[in-house]
Structures are given as C-alpha cells and as structure tokens.
Backbone bond lengths (Angstrom), bond angles and torsions (degrees), N, CA, C in turn:
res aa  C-N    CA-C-N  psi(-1)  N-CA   C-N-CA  omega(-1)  CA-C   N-CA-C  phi
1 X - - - 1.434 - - 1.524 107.85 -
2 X 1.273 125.18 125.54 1.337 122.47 -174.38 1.628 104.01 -73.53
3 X 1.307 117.41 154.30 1.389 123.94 143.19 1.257 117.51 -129.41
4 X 1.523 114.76 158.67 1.563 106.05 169.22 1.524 83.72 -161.90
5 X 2.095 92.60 134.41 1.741 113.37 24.25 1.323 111.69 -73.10
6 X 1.536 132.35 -174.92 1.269 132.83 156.77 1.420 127.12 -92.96
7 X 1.495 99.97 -15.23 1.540 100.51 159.80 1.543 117.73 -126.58
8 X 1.351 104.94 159.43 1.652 103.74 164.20 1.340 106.17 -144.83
9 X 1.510 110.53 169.32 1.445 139.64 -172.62 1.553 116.31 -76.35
10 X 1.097 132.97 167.03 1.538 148.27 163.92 1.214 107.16 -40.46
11 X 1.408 111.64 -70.08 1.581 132.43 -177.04 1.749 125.61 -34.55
12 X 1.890 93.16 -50.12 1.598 83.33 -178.52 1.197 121.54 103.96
13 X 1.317 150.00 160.69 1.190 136.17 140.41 1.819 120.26 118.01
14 X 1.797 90.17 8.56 1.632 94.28 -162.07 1.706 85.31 -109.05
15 X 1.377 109.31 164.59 1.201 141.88 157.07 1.657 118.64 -46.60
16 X 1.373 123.20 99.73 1.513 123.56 176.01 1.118 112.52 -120.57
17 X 1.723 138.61 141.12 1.336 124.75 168.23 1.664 105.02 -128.27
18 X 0.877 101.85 143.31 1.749 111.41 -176.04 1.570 87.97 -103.91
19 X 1.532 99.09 148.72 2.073 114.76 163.96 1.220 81.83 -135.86
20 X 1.528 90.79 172.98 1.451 135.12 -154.22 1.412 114.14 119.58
21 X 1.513 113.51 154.42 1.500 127.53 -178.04 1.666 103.95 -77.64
22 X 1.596 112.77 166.39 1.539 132.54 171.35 1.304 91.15 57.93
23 X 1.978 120.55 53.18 1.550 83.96 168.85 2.078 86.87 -128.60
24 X 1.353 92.74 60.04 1.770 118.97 -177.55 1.492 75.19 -85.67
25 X 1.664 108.43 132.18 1.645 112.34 163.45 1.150 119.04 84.92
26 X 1.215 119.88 -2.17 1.972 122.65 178.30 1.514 99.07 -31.25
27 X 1.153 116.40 129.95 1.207 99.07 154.45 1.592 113.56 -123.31
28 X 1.723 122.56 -14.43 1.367 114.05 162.82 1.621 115.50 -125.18
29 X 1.158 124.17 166.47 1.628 140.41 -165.55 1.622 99.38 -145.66
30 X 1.474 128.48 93.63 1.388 132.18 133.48 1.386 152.64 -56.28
31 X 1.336 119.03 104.64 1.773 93.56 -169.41 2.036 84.10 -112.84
32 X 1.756 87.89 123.29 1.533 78.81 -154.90 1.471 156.01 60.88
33 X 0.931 153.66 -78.28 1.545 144.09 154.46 1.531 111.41 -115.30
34 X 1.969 111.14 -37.33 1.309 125.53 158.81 1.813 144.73 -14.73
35 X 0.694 152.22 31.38 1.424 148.07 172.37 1.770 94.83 7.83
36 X 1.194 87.74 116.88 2.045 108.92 149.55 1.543 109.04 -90.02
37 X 1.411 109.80 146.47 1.520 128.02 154.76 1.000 105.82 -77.56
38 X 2.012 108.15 108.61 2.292 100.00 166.63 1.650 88.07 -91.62
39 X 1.427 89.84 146.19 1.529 98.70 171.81 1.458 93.99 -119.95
40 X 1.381 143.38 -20.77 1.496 116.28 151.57 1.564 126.42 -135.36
41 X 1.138 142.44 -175.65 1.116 121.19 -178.38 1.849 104.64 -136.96
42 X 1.253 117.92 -177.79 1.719 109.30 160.09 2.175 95.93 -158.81
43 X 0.921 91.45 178.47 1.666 83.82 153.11 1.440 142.42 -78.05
44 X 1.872 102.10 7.92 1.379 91.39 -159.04 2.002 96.29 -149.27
45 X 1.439 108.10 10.16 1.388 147.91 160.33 1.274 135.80 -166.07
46 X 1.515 122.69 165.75 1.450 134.76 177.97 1.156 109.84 -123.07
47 X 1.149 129.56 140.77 1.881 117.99 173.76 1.678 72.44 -116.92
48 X 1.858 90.11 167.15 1.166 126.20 179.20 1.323 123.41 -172.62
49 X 1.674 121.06 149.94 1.612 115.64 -161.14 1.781 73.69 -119.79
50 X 1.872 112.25 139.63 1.194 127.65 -146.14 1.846 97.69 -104.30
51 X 1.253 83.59 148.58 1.964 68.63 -179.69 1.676 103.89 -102.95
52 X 1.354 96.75 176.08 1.809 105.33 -166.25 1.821 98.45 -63.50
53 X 1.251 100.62 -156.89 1.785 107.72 -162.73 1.090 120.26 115.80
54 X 1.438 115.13 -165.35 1.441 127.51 176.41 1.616 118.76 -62.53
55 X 1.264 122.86 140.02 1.201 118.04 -169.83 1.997 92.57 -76.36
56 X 1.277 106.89 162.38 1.557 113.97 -157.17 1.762 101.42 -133.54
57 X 1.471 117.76 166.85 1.438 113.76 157.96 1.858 95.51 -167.15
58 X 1.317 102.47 144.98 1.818 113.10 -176.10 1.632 91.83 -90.55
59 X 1.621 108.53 147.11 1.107 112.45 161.64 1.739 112.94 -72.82
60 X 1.275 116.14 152.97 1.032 119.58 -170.19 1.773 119.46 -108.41
C-alpha cells in the first residue's frame, strides 16, 4: 500500500496518507507498534498525523 511521504522523522507529527482500495472504515494506522491519528478517511485513502518513534522509510 503506498504512503506518502515515504519517509519520516523521530519527532512525528507530519501529515501521511496511505491509498489503496477497501480502506472505507479504517479505523487504525500503525507505523510500527505506534497508533497514528486518521483525521480523514475515503474508500480509496486514509490521511493521518504520524506519531513520534523510530525514524522510518517505505521501500520503493
């Protein structure tokens, strides 16, 4: 499932949205063991503000 950005920082706190289909109803977002805040959803993405942790990167 893509997200972007593809990477984030230690800190946390930025804007991420994942696409892909069936994602009507998200109700959780992990980056690692962590809980994300979605602040909206659709059927075909999730946005979310990222929580602190390990700094991260998606294979591409």
């Amino acid at each position: 499932m893509p997200i972007s950005p593809n990477q984030g920082s230690t800190g946390g706190g930025f804007a991420a949205t994942l696409t892909g289909t069936g994602l009507t109803g998200a109700t959780m977002v992990r980056f690692g063991s962590k809980p994300a805040t979605i602040t909206a959803s659709s059927p075909t993405s999730v946005s979310v503000v990222a929580p602190s942790g390990p700094a991260w990167s998606m294979p591409r």
